[in-house]
C-alpha positions as CSV (number, residue, x, y, z in Angstrom):
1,X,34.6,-43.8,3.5
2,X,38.1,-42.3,2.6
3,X,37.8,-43.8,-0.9
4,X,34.7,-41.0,-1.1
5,X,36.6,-38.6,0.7
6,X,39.4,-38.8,-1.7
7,X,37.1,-37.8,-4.4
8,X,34.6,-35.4,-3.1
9,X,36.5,-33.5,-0.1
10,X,38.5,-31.0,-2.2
11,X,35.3,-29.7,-4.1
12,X,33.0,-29.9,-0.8
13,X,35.8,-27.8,0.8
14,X,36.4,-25.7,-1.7
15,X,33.0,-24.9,-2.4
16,X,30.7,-27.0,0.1
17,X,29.7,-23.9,2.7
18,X,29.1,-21.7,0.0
19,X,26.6,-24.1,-1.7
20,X,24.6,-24.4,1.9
21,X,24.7,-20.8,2.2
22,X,22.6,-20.8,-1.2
23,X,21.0,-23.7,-0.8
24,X,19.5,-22.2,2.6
25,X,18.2,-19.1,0.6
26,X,16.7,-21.1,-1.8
27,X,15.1,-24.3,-0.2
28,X,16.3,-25.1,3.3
29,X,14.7,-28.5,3.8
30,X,16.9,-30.7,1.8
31,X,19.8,-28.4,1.9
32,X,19.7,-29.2,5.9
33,X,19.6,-32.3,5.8
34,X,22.2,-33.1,2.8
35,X,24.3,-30.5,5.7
36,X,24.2,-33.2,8.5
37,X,25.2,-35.9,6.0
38,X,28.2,-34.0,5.0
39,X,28.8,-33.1,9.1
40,X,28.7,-37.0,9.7
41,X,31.0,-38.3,6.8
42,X,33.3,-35.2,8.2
43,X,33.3,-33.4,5.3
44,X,32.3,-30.2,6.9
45,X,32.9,-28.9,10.4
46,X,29.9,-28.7,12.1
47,X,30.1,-25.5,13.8
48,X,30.7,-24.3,10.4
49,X,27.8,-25.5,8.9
50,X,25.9,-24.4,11.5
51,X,26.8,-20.8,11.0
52,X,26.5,-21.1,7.3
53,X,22.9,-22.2,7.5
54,X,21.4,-20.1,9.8
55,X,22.9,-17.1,8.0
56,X,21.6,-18.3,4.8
57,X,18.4,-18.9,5.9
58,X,18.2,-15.6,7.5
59,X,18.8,-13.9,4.5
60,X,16.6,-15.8,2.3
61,X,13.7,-15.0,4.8
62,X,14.7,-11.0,4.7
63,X,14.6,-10.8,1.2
64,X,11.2,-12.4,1.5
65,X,10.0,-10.6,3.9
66,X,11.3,-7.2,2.3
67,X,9.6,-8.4,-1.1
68,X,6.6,-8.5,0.9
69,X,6.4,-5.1,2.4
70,X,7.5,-3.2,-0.4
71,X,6.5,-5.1,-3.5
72,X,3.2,-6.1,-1.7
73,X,0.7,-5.4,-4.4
74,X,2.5,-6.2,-7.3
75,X,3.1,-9.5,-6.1
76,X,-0.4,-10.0,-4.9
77,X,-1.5,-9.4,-8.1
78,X,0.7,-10.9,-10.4
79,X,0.5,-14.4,-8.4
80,X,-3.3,-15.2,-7.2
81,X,-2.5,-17.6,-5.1
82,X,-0.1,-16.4,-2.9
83,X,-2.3,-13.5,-2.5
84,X,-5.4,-16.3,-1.7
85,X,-2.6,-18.1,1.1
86,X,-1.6,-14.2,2.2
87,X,-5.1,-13.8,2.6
88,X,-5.4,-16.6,4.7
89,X,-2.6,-15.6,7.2
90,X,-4.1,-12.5,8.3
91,X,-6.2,-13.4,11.1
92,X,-3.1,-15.5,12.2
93,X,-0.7,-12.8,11.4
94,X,-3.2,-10.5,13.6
95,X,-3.1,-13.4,16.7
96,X,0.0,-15.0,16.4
97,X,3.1,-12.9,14.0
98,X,5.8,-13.9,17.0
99,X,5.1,-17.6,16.6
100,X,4.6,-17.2,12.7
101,X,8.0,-15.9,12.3
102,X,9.8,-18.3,14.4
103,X,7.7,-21.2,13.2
104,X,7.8,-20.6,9.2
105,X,11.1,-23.0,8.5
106,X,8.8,-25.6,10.5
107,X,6.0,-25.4,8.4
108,X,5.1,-26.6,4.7
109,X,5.5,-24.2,2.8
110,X,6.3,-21.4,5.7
111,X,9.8,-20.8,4.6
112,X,8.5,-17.9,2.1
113,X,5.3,-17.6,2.3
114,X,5.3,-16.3,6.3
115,X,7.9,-14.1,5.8
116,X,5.8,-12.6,2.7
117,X,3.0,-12.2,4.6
118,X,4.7,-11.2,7.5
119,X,6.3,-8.3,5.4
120,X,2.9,-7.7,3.3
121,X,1.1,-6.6,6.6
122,X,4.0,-4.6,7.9
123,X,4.7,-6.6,11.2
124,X,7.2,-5.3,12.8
125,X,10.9,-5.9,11.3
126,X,12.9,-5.8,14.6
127,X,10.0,-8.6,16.2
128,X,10.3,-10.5,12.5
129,X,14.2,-10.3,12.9
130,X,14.8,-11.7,16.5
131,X,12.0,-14.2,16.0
132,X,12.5,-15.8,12.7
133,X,16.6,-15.8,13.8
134,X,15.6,-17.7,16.7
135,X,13.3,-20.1,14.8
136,X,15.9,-20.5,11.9
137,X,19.0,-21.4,14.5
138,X,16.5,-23.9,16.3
139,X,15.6,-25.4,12.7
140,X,18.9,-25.6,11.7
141,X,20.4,-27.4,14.3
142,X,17.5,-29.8,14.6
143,X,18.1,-30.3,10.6
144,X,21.8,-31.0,10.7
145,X,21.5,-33.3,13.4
146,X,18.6,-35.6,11.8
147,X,20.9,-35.5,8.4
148,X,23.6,-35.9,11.2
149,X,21.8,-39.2,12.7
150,X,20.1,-40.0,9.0
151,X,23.8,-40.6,7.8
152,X,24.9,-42.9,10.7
153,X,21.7,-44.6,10.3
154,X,22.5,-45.3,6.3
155,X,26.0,-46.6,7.3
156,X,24.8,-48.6,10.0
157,X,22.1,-50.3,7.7
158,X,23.7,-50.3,4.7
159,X,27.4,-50.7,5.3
160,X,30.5,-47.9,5.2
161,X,30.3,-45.3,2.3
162,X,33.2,-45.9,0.0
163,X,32.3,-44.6,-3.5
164,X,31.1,-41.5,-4.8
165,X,28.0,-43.3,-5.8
166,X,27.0,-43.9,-2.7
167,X,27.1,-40.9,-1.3
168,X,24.9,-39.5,-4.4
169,X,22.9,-42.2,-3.5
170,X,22.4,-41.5,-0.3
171,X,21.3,-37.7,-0.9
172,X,18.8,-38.8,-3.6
173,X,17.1,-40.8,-1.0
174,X,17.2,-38.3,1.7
175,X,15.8,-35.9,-1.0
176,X,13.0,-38.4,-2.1
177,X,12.3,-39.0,1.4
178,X,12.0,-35.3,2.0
179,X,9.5,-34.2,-0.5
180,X,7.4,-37.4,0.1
181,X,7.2,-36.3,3.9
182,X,6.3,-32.8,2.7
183,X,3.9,-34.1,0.0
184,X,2.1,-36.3,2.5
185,X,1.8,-32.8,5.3
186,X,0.9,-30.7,2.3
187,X,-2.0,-33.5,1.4
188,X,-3.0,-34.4,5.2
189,X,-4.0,-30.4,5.9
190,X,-6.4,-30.2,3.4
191,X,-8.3,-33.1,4.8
């Protein structure tokens, strides 16, 4: 492992939390669990990371939720299926907005479109803030930790990381792995 460290740690340090922070705005999933990788090769501190993504990912579901409530019908119209899925949501929106915003990192596809909808039909912002910051830190430890064991688990299988390669390796297969697990859940709802 310190033959990777060698090559990798000054970048990750340099700019490693700053890329989760974005990452976690952008597309949590695989930025989570590339997080717990980097936590178990001890590139990154965990507490650290752990701060970094939950603050990213709370921001990246504000903005959503802000586009939602004020830009709500130009982005209804301009994109005709998220206004189908926003349709959707309502009568869970109208039962359920507490468990929507804590659950929406959990879900396919939840990340930003239940904070659109969310904002869209104007449920309340303080609710939306203290339940989708509870979901995200929930997420986001759960996510480290399964990059976290996902890491050990590669090591243990596959021997100690030593190149660069490897380690890129490794983070296309968690990323592979990742959308395959979301492309089989997106597939096995509609059935």
């Amino acid at each position: 492992m310190h033959h990777m460290l060698n090559e990798i740690t000054p970048l990750i340090s340099r700019y490693g939390l700053w890329v989760i922070f974005f990452g976690m705005m952008i597309e949590g999933t695989v930025m989570i669990v590339i997080t717990g990788i980097l936590c178990y090769l001890g590139i990154i501190y965990f507490p650290n990371a752990l701060l970094v993504s939950i603050s990213g990912a709370i921001i990246g579901d504000q903005f959503w939720y802000f586009m939602g409530r004020r830009y709500t019908f130009s982005l209804l119209e301009k994109f005709s299926k998220l206004k189908q899925n926003i349709l959707k949501l309502k009568p869970s929106i109208d039962k359920k907005a507490n468990l929507l915003a804590f659950s929406a990192r959990f879900i396919y596809g939840g990340a930003v479109i239940f904070p659109i909808a969310l904002g869209v039909y104007k449920y309340n912002y303080k609710n939306f803030t203290l339940f989708d910051a509870l979901g995200v830190t929930v997420w986001s430890f759960v996510g480290i930790l399964f990059g976290y064991i996902f890491g050990n688990s590669a090591e243990y299988i596959f021997g100690e990381i030593t190149k660069i390669w490897h380690f890129i390796l490794l983070i296309i297969v968690s990323i592979f792995i990742t959308y395959i697990l979301k492309y089989y859940y997106k597939h096995k709802q509609k059935f």
